[in-house]
Residue, then its C-alpha position, 0 to 999 in steps of 0.5 A: x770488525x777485523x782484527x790482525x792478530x798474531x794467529x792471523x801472522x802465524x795462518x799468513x806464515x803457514x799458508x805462503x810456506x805451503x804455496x811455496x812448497x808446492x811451487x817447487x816443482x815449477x822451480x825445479x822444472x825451470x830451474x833445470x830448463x835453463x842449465x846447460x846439459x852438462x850442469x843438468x847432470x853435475x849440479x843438484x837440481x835445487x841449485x839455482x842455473x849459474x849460466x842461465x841459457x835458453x838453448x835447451x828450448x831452441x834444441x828441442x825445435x831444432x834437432x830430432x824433427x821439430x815438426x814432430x814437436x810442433x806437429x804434436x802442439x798442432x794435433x793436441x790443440x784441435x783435439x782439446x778445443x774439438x773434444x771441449x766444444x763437442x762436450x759444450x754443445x751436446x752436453x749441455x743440450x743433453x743435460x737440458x733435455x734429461x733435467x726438464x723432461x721428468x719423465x721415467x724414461x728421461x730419468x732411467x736415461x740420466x742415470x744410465x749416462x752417469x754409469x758411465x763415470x762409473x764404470x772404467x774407460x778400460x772396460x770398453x776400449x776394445x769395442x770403442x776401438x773396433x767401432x772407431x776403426x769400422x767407422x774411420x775414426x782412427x789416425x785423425x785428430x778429428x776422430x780423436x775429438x769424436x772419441x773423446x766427446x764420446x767418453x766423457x760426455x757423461x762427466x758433462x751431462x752430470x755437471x750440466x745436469x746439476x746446473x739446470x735442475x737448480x736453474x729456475x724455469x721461470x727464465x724459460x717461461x719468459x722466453x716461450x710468452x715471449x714467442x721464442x721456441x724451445x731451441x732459442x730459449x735455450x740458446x739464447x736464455x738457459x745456455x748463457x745463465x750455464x756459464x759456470x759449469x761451461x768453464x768448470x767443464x771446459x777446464x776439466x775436460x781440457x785437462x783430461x783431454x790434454x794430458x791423456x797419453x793412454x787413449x791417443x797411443x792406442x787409437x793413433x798408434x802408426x799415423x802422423x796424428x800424434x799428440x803432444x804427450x806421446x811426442x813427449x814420450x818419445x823425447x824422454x826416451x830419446x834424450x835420457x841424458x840431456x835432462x834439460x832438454x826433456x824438463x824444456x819439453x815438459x814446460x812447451x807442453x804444460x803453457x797452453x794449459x795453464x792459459x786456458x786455466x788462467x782465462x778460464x778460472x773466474x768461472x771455474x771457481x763459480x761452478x765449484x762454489x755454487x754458480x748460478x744465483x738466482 
């Protein structure tokens, strides 16, 4: 039976010290988000907003090309949703296929691909640069998809790998007596039971996607297709002195992500604590 005692009050005090300490940030980005330009610099950042306003947000829409802004929302959403979607869809199928066929082949082939987290993305982003450019990848969000799905197709094969070996064969079985091909049994009975590691994946991939500055800069340097963190770049180096518009831009930029992770940390959290169950 559960007892509250003084240690459970002292862990009880420990742990809302530590989630306030590190909700600081949020409070410093907002706190500072809603002071006007000149109360941003004057007044200490832990200060709390004296005259609250939201025209830091309403300026960085307005003034300095707001399509530039929203243009980089635009590219760095189809980007992520392409980039998590091409990683749900082969990944997972690949992961399938390497896990059930235990041949040395398949195997030699699994652990090539885990090479690839590994290895440092640096070290070949000049031929994936070359290639990329020799194919027309280059200056689309499309192409930037492709690249990504590329990249860390070996992070989604290694989560989706670990899932299916742990995946009783019996549900297949089931579904093949039952008539169903390979292909059906997997989209219709293996991929659902996969849920966890979709979102633990999904969640991951997205992060990565969405906060990458490095890979977009260089495979999109000179087009139109820039995404949200280059366009923040360009904000900060523009406004070095407003800081409330720049701590604005930051919050713009850190809500979509945070959504996806509200919607999707239910199974985010079953892929870390052991998913599937059978």
């Amino acid at each position: 039976m559960f007892r509250y005692t003084k240690w459970t009050l002292v862990r009880e005090i420990v742990m809302w010290a530590a989630a306030l300490f590190m909700l600081l940030p949020f409070y410093l980005l907002v706190n500072t988000s809603l002071k006007t330009a000149a109360d941003a610099i004057g007044t200490p950042a832990f200060e709390p907003a004296t005259r609250p306003t939201l025209n830091s947000f309403v300026e960085i829409f307005q003034s300095g090309g707001s399509s530039t802004l929203l243009l980089g929302l635009f590219n760095s959403a189809v980007i992520t949703a392409g980039s998590v979607i091409g990683l749900i869809v082969f990944g997972g199928a690949c992961a399938y296929v390497l896990a059930r066929r235990l041949t040395r082949v398949s195997t030699t082939v699994y652990y090539l691909v885990l090479v690839g987290i590994v290895v440092p993305t640096q070290l070949g982003l000049v031929p994936l640069y070359i290639g990329a450019r020799s194919i027309g990848l280059l200056g689309s969000p499309v192409g930037m998809a492709v690249i990504y799905t590329a990249m860390l197709m070996p992070l989604a094969v290694f989560l989706y790998g670990g899932f299916v070996r742990a995946l009783p064969t019996e549900y297949e079985e089931a579904a093949t007596l039952d008539g169903a091909s390979p292909l059906r049994a997997y989209v219709q009975v293996v991929f659902p039971l996969l849920a966890p590691a979709t979102g633990t994946i999904a969640i991951l991939t997205g992060i990565i996607v969405w906060n990458d500055f490095f890979t977009p800069l260089i495979f999109l340097n000179g087009s139109s297709a820039a995404t949200l963190p280059v366009v923040v770049y360009s904000y900060v180096t523009g406004l070095v002195t407003n800081w409330n518009n720049i701590f604005a831009v930051l919050i713009v930029a850190l809500i979509p992500i945070t959504v996806l992770y509200l919607i999707m940390q239910k199974r985010f959290i079953q892929g870390f604590s052991g998913g599937l169950k059978s």
